[in-house]
N, C-alpha and C positions, 0 to 999 in steps of 0.2 A: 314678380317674375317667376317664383315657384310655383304659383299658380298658373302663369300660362304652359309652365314646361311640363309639369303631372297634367293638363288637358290634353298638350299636344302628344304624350305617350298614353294615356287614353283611349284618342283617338286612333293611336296605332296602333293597342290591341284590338280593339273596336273593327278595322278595316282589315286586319290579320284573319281574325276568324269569318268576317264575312266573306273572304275568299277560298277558307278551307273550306267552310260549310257548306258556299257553292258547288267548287270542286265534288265534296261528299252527297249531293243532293243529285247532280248530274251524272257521276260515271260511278259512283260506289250503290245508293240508293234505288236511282235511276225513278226520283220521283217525276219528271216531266213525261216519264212513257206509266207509269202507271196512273197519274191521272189522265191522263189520250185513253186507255185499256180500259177503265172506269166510266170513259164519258163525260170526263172533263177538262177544264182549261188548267194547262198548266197553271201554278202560282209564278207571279213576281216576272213574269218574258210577254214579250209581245209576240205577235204573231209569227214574225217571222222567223224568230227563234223557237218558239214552239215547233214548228214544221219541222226543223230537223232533228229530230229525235218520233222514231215510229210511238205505234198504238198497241205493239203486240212484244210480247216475250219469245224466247224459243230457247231450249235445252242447249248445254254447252260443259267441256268438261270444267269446266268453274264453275258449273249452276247456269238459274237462269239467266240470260243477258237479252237485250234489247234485240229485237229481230234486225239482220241485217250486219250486225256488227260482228266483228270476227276475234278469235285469238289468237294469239300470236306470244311472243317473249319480250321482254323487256330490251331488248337489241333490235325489237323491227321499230322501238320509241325514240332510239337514242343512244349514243354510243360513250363509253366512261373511259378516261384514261388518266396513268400516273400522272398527280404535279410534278414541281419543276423541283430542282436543287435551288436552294439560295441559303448558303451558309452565314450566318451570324453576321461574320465580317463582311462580309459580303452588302448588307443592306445599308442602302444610303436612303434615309428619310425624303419621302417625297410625297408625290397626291395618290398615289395608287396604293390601296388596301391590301396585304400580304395577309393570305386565307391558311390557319392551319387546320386540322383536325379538329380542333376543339371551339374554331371560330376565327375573328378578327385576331390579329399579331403584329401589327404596327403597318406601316407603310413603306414603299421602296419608291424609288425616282421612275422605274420603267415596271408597264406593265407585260405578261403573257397572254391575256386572256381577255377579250373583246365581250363586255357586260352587251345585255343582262348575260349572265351565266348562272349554274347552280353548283355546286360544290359540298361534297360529302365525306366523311373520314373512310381512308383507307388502313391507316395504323398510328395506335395509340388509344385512340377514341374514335369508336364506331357510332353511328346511328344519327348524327348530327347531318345538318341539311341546312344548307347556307345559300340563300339567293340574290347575288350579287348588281344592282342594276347599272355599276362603272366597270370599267376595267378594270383588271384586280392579276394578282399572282397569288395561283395558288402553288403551296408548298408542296411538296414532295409525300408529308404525310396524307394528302388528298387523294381522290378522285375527282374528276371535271369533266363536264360534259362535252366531250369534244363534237357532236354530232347531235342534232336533234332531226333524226329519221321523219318523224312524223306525228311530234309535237312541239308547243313551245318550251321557254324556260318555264314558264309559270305552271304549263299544264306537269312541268316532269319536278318541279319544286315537290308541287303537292303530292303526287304519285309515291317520290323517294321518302317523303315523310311519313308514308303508310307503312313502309318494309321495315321486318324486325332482318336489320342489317345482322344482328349478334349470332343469329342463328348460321351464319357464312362464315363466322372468326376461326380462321385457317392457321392461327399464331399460338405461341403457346403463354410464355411469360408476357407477350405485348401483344395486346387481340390485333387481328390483321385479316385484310378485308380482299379475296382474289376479284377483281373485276369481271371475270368469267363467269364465273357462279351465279354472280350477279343477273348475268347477261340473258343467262337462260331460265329463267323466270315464265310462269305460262303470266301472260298479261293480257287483259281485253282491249280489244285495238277498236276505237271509237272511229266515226268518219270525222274527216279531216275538218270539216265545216262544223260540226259541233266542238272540236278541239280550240279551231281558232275563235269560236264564238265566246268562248271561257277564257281564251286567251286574251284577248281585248280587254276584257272585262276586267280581268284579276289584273292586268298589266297597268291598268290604270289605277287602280288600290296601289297595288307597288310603289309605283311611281308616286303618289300621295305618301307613303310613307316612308319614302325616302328622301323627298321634302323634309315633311314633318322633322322627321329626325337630323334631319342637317341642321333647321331654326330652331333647335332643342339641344346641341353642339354651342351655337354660335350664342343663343342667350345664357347658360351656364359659365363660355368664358367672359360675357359682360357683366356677371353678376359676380363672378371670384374676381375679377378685375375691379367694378366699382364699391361694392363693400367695403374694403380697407380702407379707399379714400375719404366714401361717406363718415366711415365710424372714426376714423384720424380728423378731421371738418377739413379733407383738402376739396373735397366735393360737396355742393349744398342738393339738398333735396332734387328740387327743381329740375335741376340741370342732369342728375341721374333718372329721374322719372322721362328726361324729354331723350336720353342715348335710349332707354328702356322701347320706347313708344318707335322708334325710328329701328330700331332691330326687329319690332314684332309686324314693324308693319310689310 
């Protein structure tokens, strides 16, 4: 059983990076327009992905970027706003994930925020980027994507995990993060059809790994649950091999 649950996290870094790498090959890189500019086929797309992305560069005040493509601030991407309050007493245990600054924080019975979403610290703990694919509350120490202008959750996941957020800590004793600052960011604004084309892609990784990681939840409590009876003989082999075999499958 520890063996399929270190494969199934594995796998999860495994499909992690291969959508940041994406991301980083497409809009940071922009390897698909310099092998067109080259005279060659893109790697790893098919044609029709290939097509969206030009064969030429042209100057811009960020450098060079893909001809055609424009810039713009991080607010024509998407729009950030404070989480919510939910004080201590306040939370009653349920299915929906409560997001603070620093990450996951337990769970509350009702959610605010209609997954996928992404979520980011606004105070306490900066720089953290959290991509949610349920519904979820996020806390008060967050930021949350209230708006995605003109990409998805996955394309502005990847994005927010680029920015050194620290450089914006407007707080003194507790770093604190103004969403404004944020907002006006020069960003390069990619066409909409290359965005969703990554978005697809990456969304379906996600989605894979948030499988993964529920069946890596669910056999950890079969494995703390059936161990003690195995090692006490209230359970024979057999019988825990055959709960094992029915949770992986």
């Amino acid at each position: 059983m520890d063996d399929r649950i270190d494969l199934l996290r594995q796998t999860n870094t495994t499909l992690e990076a291969i959508a940041q790498a994406l991301f980083k090959s497409w809009f940071v890189d922009f390897d698909p327009v310099r092998a067109k500019a080259e005279g060659r086929e893109p790697e790893g797309m098919d044609a029709a992905t290939a097509a969206l992305f030009p064969s030429e560069f042209e100057e811009s005040e960020l450098g060079l970027m893909p001809k055609g493509w424009r810039v713009g601030k991080l607010l024509d991407l998407l729009e950030l706003q404070r989480g919510f309050d939910l004080p201590a007493a306040q939370r009653v245990p349920g299915a929906y994930p409560i997001i603070a600054a620093s990450g996951p924080a337990g769970t509350h019975a009702e959610a605010k925020v209609c997954g996928p979403g992404v979520v980011t610290g606004r105070s306490g703990v900066l720089g953290k980027v959290f991509l949610e694919l349920e519904d979820f509350w996020p806390l008060n120490t967050t930021l949350w994507i209230k708006n995605y202008s003109s990409c998805g959750p996955c394309y502005a996941y990847e994005l927010l995990r680029r920015i050194d957020f620290q450089q914006f800590n407007a707080g003194s004793a507790v770093p604190t993060l103004n969403r404004n600052h944020v907002h006006g960011l020069p960003q390069l604004l990619p066409p909409q059809e290359a965005i969703q084309a990554f978005e697809l892609i990456a969304l379906s990784m996600h989605r894979r790994v948030h499988a993964n990681s529920v069946q890596v939840q669910l056999l950890a409590e079969i494995r703390d649950t059936l161990l003690p009876r195995l090692i006490s003989g209230k359970l024979r082999l057999p019988e825990a091999e055959r709960s094992i075999e029915e949770a992986a499958a």
